[in-house]
C-alpha positions in Angstrom: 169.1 104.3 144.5 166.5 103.6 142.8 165.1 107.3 141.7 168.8 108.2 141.0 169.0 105.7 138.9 165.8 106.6 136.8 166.7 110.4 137.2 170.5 109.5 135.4 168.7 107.3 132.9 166.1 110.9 132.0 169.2 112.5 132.1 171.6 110.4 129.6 168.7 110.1 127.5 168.0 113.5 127.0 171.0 114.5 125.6 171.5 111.1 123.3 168.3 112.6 121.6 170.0 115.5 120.1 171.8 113.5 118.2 168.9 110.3 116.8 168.1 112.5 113.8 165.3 111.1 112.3 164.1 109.0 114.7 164.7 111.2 117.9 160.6 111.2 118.0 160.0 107.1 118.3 163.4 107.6 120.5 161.9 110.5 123.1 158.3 108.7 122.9 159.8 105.1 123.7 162.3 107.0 126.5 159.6 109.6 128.4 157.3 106.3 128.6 159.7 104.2 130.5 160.6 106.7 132.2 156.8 107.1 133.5 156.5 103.8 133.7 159.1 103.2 136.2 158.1 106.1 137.8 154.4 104.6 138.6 156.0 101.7 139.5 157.8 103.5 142.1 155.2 105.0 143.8 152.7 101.8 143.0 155.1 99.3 144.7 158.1 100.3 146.8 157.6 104.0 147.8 154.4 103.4 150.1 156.3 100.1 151.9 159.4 102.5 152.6 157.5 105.7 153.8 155.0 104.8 156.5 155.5 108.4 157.4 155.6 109.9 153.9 159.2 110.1 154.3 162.7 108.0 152.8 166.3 108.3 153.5 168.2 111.7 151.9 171.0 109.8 150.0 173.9 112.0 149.6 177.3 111.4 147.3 180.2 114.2 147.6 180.4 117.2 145.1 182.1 119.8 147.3 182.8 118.8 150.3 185.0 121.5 151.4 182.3 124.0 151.2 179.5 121.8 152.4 178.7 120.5 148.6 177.0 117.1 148.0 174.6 115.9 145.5 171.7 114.6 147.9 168.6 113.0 147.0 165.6 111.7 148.8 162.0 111.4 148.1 158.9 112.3 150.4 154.9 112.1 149.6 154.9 115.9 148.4 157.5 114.7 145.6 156.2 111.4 144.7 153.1 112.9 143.9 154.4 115.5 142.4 156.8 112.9 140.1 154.6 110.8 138.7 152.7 114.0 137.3 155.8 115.6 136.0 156.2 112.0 134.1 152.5 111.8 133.1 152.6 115.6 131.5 155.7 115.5 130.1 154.8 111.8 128.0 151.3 113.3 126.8 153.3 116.6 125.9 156.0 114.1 123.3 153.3 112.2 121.9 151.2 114.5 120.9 154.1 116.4 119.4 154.4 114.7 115.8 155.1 117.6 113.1 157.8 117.0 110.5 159.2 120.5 111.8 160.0 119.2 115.4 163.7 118.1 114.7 165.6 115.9 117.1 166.1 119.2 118.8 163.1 119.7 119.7 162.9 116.5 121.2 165.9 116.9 123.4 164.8 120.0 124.8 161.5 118.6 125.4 163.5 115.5 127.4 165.9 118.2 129.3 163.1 119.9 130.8 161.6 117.0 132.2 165.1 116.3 133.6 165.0 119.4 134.9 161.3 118.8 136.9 162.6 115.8 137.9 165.8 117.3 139.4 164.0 119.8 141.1 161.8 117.4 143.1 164.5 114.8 144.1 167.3 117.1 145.1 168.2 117.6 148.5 170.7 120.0 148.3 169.9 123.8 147.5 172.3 124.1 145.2 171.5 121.5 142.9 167.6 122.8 143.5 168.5 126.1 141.9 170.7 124.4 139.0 167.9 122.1 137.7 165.5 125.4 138.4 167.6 127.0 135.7 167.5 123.7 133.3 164.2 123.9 133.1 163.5 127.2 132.0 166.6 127.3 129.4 165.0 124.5 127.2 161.3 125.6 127.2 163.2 129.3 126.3 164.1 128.0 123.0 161.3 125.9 122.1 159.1 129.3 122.6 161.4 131.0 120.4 162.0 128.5 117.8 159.0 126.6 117.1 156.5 129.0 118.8 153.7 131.2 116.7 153.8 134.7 116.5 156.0 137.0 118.2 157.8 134.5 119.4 160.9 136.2 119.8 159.5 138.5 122.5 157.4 136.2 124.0 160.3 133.8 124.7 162.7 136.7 126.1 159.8 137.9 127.9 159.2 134.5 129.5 162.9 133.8 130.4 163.8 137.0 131.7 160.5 137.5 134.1 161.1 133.8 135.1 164.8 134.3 135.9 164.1 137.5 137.7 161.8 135.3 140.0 164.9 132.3 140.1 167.5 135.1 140.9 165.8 136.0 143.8 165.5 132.6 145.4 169.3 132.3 144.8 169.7 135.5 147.0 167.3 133.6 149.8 169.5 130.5 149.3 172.5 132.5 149.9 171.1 134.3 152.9 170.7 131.2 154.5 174.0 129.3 153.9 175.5 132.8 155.3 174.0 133.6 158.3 173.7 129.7 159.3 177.9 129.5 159.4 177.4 131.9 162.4 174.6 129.8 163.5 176.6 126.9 163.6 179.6 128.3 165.5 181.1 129.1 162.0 182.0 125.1 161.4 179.7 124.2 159.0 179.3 125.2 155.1 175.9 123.3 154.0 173.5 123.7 151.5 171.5 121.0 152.5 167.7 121.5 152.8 167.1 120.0 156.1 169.8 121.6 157.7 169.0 125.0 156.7 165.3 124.7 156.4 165.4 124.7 160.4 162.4 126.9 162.2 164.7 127.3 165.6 167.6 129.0 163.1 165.4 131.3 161.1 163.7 132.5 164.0 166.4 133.1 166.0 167.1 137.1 165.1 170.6 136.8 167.0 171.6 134.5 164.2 169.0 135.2 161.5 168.6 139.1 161.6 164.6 140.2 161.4 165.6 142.2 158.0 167.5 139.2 156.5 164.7 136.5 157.3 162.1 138.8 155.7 164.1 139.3 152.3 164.8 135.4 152.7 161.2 135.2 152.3 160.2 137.6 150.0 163.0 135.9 148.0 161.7 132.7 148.4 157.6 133.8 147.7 158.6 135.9 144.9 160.5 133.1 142.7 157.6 130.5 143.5 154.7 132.8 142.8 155.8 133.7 139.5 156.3 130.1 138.4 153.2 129.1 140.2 151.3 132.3 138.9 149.8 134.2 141.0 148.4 138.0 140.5 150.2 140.3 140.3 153.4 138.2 138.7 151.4 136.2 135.9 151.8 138.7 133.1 154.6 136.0 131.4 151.8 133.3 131.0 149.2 134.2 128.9 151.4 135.3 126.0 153.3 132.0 126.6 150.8 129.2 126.8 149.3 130.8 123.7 152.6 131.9 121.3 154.2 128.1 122.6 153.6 125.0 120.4 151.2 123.2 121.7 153.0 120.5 123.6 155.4 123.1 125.3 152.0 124.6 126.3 151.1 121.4 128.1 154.5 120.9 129.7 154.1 124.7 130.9 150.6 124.5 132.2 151.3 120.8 133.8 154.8 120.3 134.7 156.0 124.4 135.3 152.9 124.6 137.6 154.7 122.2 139.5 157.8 124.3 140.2 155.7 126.7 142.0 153.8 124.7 144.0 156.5 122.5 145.2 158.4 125.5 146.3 155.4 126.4 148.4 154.7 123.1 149.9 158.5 121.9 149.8 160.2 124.3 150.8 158.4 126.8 152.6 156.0 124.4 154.3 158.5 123.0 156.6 159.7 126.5 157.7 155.8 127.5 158.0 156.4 129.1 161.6 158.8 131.8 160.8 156.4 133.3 158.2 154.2 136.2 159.5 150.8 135.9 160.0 150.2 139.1 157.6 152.1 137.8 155.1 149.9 134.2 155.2 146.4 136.7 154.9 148.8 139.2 152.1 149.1 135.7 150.3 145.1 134.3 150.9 144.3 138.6 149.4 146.4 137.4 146.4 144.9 134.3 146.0 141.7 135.5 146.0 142.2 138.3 143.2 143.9 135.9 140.8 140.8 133.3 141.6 138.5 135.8 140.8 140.8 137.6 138.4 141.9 135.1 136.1 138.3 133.8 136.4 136.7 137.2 134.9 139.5 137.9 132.4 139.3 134.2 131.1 135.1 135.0 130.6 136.1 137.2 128.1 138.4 135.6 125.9 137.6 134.8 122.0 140.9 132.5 121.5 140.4 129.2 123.6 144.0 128.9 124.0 144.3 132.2 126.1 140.8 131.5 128.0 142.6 128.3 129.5 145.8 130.0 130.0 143.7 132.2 132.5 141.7 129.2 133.6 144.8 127.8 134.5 145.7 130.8 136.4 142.8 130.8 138.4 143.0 127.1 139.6 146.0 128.1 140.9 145.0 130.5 143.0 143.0 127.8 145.1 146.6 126.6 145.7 148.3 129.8 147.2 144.5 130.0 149.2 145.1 126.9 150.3 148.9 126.7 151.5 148.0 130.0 153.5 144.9 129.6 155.2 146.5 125.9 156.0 149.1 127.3 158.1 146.8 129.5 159.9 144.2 126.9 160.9 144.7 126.0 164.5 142.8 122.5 164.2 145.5 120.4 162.9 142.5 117.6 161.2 141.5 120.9 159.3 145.2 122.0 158.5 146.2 118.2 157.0 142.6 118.6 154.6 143.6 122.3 153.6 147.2 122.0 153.0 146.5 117.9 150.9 144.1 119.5 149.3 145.9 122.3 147.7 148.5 119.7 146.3 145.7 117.5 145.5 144.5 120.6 143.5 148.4 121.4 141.8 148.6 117.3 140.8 145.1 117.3 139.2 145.4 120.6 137.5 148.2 119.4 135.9 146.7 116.6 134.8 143.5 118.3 133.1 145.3 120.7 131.6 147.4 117.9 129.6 144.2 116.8 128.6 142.5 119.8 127.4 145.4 121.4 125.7 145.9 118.0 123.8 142.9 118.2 122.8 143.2 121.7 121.2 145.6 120.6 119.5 144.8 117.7 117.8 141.3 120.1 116.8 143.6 122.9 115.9 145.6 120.9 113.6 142.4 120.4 111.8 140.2 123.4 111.8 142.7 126.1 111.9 140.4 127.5 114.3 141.5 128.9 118.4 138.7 131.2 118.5 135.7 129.8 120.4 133.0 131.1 118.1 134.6 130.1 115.0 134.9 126.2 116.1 131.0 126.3 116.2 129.2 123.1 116.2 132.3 120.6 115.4 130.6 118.0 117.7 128.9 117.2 114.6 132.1 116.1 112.8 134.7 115.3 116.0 132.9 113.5 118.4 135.6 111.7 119.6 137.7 115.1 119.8 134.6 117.1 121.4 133.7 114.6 124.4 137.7 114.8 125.4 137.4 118.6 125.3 134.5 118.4 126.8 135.5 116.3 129.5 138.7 118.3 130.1 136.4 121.3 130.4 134.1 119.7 133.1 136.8 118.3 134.8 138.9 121.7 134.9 135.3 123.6 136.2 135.5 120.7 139.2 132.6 118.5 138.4 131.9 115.4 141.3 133.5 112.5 139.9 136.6 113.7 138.6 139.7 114.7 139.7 139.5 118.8 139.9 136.5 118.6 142.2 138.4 116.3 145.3 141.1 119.4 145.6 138.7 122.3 145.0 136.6 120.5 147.7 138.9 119.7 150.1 140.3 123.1 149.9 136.6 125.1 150.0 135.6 123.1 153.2 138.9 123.2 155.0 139.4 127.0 154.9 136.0 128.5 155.6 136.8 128.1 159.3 140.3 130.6 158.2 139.0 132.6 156.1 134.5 133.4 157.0 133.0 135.4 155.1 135.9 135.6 152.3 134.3 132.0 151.2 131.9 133.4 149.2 134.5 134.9 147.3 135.9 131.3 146.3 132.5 130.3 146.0 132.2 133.2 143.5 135.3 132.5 141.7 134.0 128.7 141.1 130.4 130.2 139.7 132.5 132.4 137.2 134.7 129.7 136.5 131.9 127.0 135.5 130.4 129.5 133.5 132.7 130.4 131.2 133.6 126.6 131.1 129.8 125.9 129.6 129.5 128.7 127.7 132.8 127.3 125.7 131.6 124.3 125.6 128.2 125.1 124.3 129.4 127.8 121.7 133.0 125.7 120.0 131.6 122.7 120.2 127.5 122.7 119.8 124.9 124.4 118.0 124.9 125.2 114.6 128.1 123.7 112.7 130.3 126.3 111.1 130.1 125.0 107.0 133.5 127.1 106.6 135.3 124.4 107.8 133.7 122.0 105.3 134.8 117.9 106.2 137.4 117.6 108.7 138.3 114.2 110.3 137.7 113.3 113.7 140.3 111.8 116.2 142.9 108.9 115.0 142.9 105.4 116.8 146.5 106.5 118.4 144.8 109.9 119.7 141.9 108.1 121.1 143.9 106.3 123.2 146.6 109.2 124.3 143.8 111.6 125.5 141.5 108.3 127.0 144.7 107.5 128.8 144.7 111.0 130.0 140.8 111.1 131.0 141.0 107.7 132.7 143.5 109.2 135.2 141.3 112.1 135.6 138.3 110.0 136.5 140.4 107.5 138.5 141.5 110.2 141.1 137.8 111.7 140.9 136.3 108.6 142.6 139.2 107.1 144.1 141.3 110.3 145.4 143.0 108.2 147.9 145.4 107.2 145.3 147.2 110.3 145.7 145.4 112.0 148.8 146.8 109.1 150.9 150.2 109.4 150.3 150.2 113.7 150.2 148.4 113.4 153.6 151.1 111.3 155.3 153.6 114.1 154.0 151.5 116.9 155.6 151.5 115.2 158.5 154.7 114.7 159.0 155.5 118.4 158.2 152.6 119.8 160.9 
């Protein structure tokens, strides 16, 4: 009851800021912060007392009956963790979004969309799953295309259409299961319930489940998750989106959308682990490779910041897909809890950083006019405060001990050597590349010689100081104290393996 009641709150909210006018900003800014706030406090103080097991009740209300309808609920470890980031992103993405031009609009579709995560990871019921899937990407479609840079007409119709292609193909999955599991269940039961049709003994039952029908369930299922996740060779939506979308759609893309994809990997397909083939698991590891290493090389070679950590952002994802696959594989179950946590480890952190170094762009953006990285040169000299964020984003995004991108990297490069041999040096590759390009940023935007073209500029405001040290002290907080979140993701795991 009480998650309902916060997600009804987001909900009601959301659409009473279409209509606050001129003060839909203070409005949005006050409403995304209690809804965090509560959020925390969920997870903080009652969620661990009611989830020994990483589990709590499915609460379900009637929608449909007849056809096997209801509105259920229910939160587990995975979407706890996974909450509290969707709140945390989606708060730093409103307050840093303060231009006269953001209307109350703007602000309401910035709320809807974090109604939308947060419907997502609380429902229960497949057909409220794929509705709040949907929600989701129909706000962020018009904040690309109204208030996003240039091209953004194409941009956001490229964005919504390869997105929805991805969403229309988990509806097929979803529909392949409520079909063939009315013949399953003596054709008596219309469900859409997740647990009832997330069930190994159905799916891999061909007498019920045809061979043909459980692989395009799959596929279904794979394709829509790896396009919102990214993952090579699905990702070509992202790079022109994190860069043509305002900056804090760009942070509720690279932090909260992320999410989408790796829930559906660790949510949905998780449970169901044992009807998936081994070839596809070591097809998904080969993909997650080539966007680790992929994303890694093309990011090298970027001149606009803003496209170097849409790749960057890429990339860390691929240690997720690596990670989910190489988990299921491993026989040694220890191994398989330290894989699997510490690919959602790596989807709760990246989300994180990422608020905090495209923030940080911003707020230096909005004062050099500069996104390319040779062309910022030297503004350490006049932003301190601004340069040690971006700095700090950047170290913790290349997965420097002590902050939060190194516990899932780690947990993820020591848990699947065992799966994977000699591929390792592949990952191990793929983190070289990555911390290089992360120090060469570094050392070129914001050291050396100061670029006199951009004459005096101002460094960071007392109210930015405090958004992005909020941010950093998170990141730093899970770095040396990882059990925060690897506690509760680990009692999840193991209930699922």
């Amino acid at each position: 009851m009480y998650m309902l009641a916060i997600f009804l709150a987001l909900i009601v909210l959301s659409f009473v800021a279409f209509f606050m006018g001129k003060y839909a900003g203070a409005f949005s800014k006050i409403s995304s912060a209690t809804i965090m706030v509560l959020t925390v406090a969920y997870a903080i103080l009652i969620f661990p007392s009611r989830s020994a097991s990483g589990l709590t009740p499915i609460n379900s209300y009637a929608f449909a009956p007849g056809i096997g309808i209801y509105f259920s609920i229910g939160v587990n470890g995975l979407t706890i963790s996974l909450l509290v980031l969707a709140s945390i992103v989606s708060l730093v993405s409103i307050l840093i979004a303060d231009k006269k031009e953001y209307k109350a609009t703007f602000y309401g579709l910035m709320l809807l969309t974090e109604s939308g995560l947060f419907g997502i990871l609380l429902s229960r019921d497949f057909l409220f799953f794929y509705i709040f899937w949907e929600v989701v990407l129909i706000p962020m479609y018009f904040i690309i295309g109204r208030y996003g840079g240039q091209r953004k007409d194409t941009v956001s119709l490229k964005f919504f259409v390869y997105t929805h292609i991805g969403s229309v193909f988990i509806l097929l999955s979803i529909l392949t299961l409520f079909s063939f599991y009315y013949g399953y269940s003596g054709s008596t039961v219309f469900t859409l319930q997740m647990a009832t049709l997330l069930n190994p003994a159905f799916i891999n039952n061909s007498a019920y489940l045809p061979v043909f029908w459980k692989g395009f369930m799959l596929f279904g299922f794979m394709l829509g998750f790896l396009v919102k996740l990214p993952s090579f060779p699905l990702h070509s939506w992202l790079p022109d989106s994190y860069t043509t979308s305002p900056y804090p759609a760009t942070v509720m893309l690279a932090g909260g959308l992320s999410v989408m994809g790796g829930y559906g990997l660790f949510g949905i397909l998780l449970p169901i682990s044992t009807t998936i083939p081994v070839a596809v698991l070591w097809v998904l590891i080969a993909l997650g490779i080539i966007s680790l290493l992929y994303f890694a090389f093309t990011a090298m070679f970027q001149m606009n910041i803003k496209r170097m950590m849409a790749y960057a952002s890429a990339s860390a994802m691929g240690f997720v897909v690596i990670a989910f696959s190489a988990g299921i594989l491993d026989s040694s179950l220890s191994i398989r809890n330290i894989e699997l946590s510490g690919g959602i480890f790596q989807i709760v952190a990246h989300g994180i950083i990422m608020a905090l170094v495209f923030s940080t762009l911003y707020f230096i953006s909005e004062r050099t006019g500069k996104e390319n990285i040779y062309q910022m040169g030297g503004i350490h000299r006049e932003m301190p405060w601004l340069s040690s964020f971006l700095l700090g984003g950047l170290l913790a995004s290349l997965g420097l001990p002590g902050l939060a991108g190194f516990i899932g990297e780690f947990s993820i490069i020591a848990g699947v050597f065992q799966t994977v041999g000699w591929l390792i040096f592949l990952l191990i590759l793929g983190m070289i590349i990555t911390a290089s390009y992360h120090i060469w940023t570094a050392q070129r935007a914001l050291y050396g010689p100061y670029n006199e073209t951009l004459g005096k500029i101002s460094d960071a405001s007392r109210k930015e100081i405090a958004i992005l040290a909020s941010v950093t002290i998170v990141i730093f907080v899970l770095g040396v104290y990882p059990n925060l979140i690897f506690g509760i993701i680990s009692a999840y795991v193991g209930g699922i393996i």
